[in-house]
N, C-alpha and C positions, 0 to 999 in steps of 0.2 A: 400547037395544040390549043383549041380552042376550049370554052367553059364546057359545052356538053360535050367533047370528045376527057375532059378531064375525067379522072373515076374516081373523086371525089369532092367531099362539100367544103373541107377543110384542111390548109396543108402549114403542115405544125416543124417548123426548121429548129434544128439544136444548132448551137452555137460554137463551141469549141470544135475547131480541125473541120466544120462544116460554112458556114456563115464567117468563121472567122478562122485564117489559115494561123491558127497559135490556141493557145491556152490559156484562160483569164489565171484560172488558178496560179500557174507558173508565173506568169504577166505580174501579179498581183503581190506573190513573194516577194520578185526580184527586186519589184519597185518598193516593197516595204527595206526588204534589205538594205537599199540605194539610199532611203530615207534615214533609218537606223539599222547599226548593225547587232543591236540588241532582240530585233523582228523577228531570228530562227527560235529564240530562247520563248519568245511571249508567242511564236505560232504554235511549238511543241506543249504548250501549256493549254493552248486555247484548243489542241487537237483530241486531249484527253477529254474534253466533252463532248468531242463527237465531229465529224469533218462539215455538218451546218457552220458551226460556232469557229472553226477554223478561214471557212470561207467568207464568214461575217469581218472577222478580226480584218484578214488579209483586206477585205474590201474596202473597211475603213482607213486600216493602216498606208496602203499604198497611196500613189498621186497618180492615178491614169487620166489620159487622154484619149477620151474613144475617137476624137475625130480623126487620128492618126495613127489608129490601130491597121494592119494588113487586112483589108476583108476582100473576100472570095466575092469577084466580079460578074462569075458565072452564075453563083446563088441569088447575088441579089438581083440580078435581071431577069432573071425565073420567076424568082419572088413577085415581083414587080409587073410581069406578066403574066400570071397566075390572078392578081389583086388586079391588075385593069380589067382580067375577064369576070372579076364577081365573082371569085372564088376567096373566102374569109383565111387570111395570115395568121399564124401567133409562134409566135417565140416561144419554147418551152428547152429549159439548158440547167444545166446541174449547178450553173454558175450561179452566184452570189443576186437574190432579187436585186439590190442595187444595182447593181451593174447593169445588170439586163435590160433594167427601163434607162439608163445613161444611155445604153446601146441601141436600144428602140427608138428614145427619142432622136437620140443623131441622125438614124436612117429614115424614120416616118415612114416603114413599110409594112409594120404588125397594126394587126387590130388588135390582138391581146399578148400581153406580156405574162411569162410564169417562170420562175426561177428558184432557187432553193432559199427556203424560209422555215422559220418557225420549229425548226429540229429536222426537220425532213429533206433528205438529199436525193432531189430528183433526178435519180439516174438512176438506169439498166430499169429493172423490174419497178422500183418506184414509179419513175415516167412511164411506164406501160400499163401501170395500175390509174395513173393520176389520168391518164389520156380517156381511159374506158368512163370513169368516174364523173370527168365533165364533159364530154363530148358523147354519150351511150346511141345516140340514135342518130350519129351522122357517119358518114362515110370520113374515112381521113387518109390524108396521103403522109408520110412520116420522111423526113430530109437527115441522113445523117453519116457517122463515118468511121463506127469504131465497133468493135466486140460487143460493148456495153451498149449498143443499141441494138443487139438480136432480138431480145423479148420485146422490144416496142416495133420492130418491122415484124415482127409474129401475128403483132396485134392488130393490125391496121390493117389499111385494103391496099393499099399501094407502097412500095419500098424505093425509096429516090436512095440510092447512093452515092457520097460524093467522095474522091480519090479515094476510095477504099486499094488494100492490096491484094491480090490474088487470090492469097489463102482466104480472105475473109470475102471474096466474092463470092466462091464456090460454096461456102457455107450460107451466105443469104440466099442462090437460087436453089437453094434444097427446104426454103419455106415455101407455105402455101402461099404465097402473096404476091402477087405481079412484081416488078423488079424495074423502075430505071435507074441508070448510070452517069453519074455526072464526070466527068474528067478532065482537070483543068492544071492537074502538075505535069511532072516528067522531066526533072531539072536532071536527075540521078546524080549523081557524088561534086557534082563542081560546085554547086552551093557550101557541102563540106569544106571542100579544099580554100573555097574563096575565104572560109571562117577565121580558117591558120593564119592567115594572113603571111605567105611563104616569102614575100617582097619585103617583108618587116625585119627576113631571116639575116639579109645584107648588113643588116646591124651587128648579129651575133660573132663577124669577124672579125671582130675586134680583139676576141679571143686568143688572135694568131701574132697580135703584134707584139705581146713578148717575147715571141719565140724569133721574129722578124727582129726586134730592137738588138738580141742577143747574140745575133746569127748563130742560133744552133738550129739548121737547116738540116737535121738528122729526120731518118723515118720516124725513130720511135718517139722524137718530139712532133713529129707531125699526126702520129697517130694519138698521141692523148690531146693536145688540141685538137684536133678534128672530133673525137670524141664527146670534148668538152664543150664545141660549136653545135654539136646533135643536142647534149642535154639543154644546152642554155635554149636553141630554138623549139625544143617542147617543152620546155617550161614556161618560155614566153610566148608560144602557143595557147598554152591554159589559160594563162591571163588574160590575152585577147578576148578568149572566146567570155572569160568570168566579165572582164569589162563591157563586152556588148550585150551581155545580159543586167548589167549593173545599167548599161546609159537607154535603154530599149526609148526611152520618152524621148530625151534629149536627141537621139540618134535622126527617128522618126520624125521631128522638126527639123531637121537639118536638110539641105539640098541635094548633098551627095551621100550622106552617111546613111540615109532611106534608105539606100539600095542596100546594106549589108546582111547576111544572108538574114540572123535574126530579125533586124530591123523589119525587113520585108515580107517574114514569114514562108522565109522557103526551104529553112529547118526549123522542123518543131522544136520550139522551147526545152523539152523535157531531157531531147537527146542532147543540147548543150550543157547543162548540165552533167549528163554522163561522159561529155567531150572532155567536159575541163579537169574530171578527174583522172581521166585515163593518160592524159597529154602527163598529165604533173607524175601519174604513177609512173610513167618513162620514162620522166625527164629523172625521178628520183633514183631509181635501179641505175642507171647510169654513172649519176654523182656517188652513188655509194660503191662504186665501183670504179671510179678516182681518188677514190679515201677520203676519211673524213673533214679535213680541211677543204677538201671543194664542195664535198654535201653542206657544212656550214656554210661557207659563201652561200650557195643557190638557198640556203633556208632564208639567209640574210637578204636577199635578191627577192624572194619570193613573197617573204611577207611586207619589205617595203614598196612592191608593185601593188600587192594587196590593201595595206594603207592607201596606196596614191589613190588606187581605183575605186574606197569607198569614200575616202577625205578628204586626203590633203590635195587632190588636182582642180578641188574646189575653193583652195586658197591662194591669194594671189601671190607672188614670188617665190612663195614656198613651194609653190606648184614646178616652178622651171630649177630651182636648187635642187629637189629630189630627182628631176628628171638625169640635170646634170649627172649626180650622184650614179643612180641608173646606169648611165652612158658608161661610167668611167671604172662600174662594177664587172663589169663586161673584161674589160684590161686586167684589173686586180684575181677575176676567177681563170682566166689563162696563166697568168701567173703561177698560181697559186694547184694548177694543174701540172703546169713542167715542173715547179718547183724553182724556176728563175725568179733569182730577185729582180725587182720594179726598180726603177731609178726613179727619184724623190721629183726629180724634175720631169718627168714623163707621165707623172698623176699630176703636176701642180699644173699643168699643160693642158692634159684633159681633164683636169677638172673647168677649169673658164673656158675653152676651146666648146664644151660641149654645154657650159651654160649660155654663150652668147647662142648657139644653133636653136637652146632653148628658149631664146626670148628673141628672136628672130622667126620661131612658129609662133612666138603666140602675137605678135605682131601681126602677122600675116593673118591670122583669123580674125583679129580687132578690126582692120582691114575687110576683111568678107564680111566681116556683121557690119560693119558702116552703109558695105555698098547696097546691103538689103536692106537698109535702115532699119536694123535689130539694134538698141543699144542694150540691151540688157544679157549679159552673158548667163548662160544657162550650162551644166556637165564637164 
């Protein structure tokens, strides 16, 4: 499409789920989280004045890296060929104004940057008002990918949508406003499933080996171990998905770890969050239905994954002692589900057994950061 088949003079891209396959907002939590685990306490504070002064906090708060953020390849080549034809860019995103010029400068493809400032959170009908207000007598083409942009594709001459869903398709070609489509997903559920990380599940049979040490090869020890292997692996489900949201920076400079679904942006932010609740709200119905000595274990299990993943995997030795520990918790909550006692000599086993495995990973990654010549370890 060239500048005069284009219809119109200016084409105004949001940023979140458009321009950028993720959410700064969420981006901006996580990483504050990651930073301090005091971040939920000081955002809830900072939201009572209003979601501006929320998205300021968070903005400050966090440590982003725009150069390694997932951005949408199909926008910004539009973009890009939109601006070689003489047609004028800008950025206009409900996101925090810093960010948004971090984001513009990395890309160098806006001629004007606008983002929420000053009390005002540009989204839905705000950016529909703020568009008319500074642009009144040009034509404008509007890029975007959510509900909350219906009154801004109302307002405008042209409606670019990008992976929108269905239901929200039929509802923008019932405006008056021309309609493109952009479409550049279509992973459907295995970015999900890759999250679980289901290969990580091989660990949780460890479960089995008291009942293995014991020989009590009965069904009905095989069905509360089996049981007890379901909860431990959606519990330690949760955790994956809360830790790739805790490492989203670190992940994103890695070679292989880019690719994980957060990392890459091929599930939104928002829904992992509601992943890692729902995993743990499974994995907990289950253990409470082992009785309460193995719900204690997995609380015991849960909040020291939960430590490792805000803290302690950023210490050294202690980092591979908790893992051990980990490992060997694994043994201790099958136990603890037959109701078999553990032999003294069968923890003191896998307790070092599963510390060397742990300092033999981290070997092996000292190793990978050498051969990129990274010496500074990072998550």
């Amino acid at each position: 499409m060239t500048r005069t088949e284009f219809p119109a003079d200016i084409l105004i891209v949001d940023l979140d789920g458009t321009l950028l396959r993720s959410d700064m907002l969420y981006e901006s939590f996580w990483s504050a989280l990651g930073q301090d685990w005091r971040a939920p306490v000081r955002a809830g504070m900072a939201l009572q004045r209003g979601k501006p002064a929320l998205k300021e906090y968070l903005a400050q708060a966090a440590s982003m890296d725009v150069t390694t953020l997932p951005y949408n390849r199909c926008v910004i080549e539009l973009v890009q060929a939109r601006r070689a034809d003489g047609v004028r860019t800008a950025l206009v995103t409900a996101s925090d104004q810093g960010i948004a010029d971090k984001i513009a400068a990395h890309l160098d493809i806006f001629d004007e940057v606008h983002g929420t400032k000053d009390g005002t959170n540009l989204k839905g009908p705000n950016k529909a008002a703020f568009l008319k207000e500074t642009w009144p007598d040009k034509r404008l083409a509007y890029m975007g990918d959510s509900v909350a942009d219906l009154p801004v594709w109302e307002a405008v001459d042209l409606a670019i949508t990008v992976d929108v869903p269905e239901a929200l398709r039929a509802r923008v070609a019932k405006l008056d406003t021309p309609v493109q489509e952009i479409s550049a997903s279509g992973q459907g559920a295995r970015p999900y499933l890759k999250a679980l990380r289901p290969h990580q599940w091989l660990k949780n049979i460890l479960v089995f080996l008291p009942m293995l040490a014991a020989h009590q090869l009965t069904a009905a020890t095989f069905f509360v171990s089996f049981a007890a292997f379901v909860a431990f692996s959606l519990i330690a489900s949760s955790v994956y998905v809360l830790n790739d949201l805790l490492d989203l920076k670190v992940d994103r400079a890695h070679p292989r770890k880019c690719k994980r679904p957060f990392a890459a942006g091929d599930i939104p932010i928002a829904h992992g969050t509601g992943m890692a609740a729902g995993l743990l709200g499974a994995g907990v119905l289950i253990s409470l239905f082992l009785g309460g000595a193995f719900f204690l274990t997995m609380l015991v299990y849960y909040l020291a994954t939960l430590a490792y993943s805000i803290n302690l995997k950023r210490r050294a030795v202690v980092d591979i002692c908790v893992l051990a520990g980990l490992y060997t918790m694994r043994i201790i909550a099958g136990g603890v589900a037959t109701g078999l006692e553990l032999s003294v000599w069968l923890l003191a086993f896998s307790i070092f057994f599963f510390f060397s495995m742990a300092s033999v990973k981290r070997q092996a990654e000292l190793v990978d950061m050498a051969a990129r010549c990274k010496l500074d370890a990072s998550g």
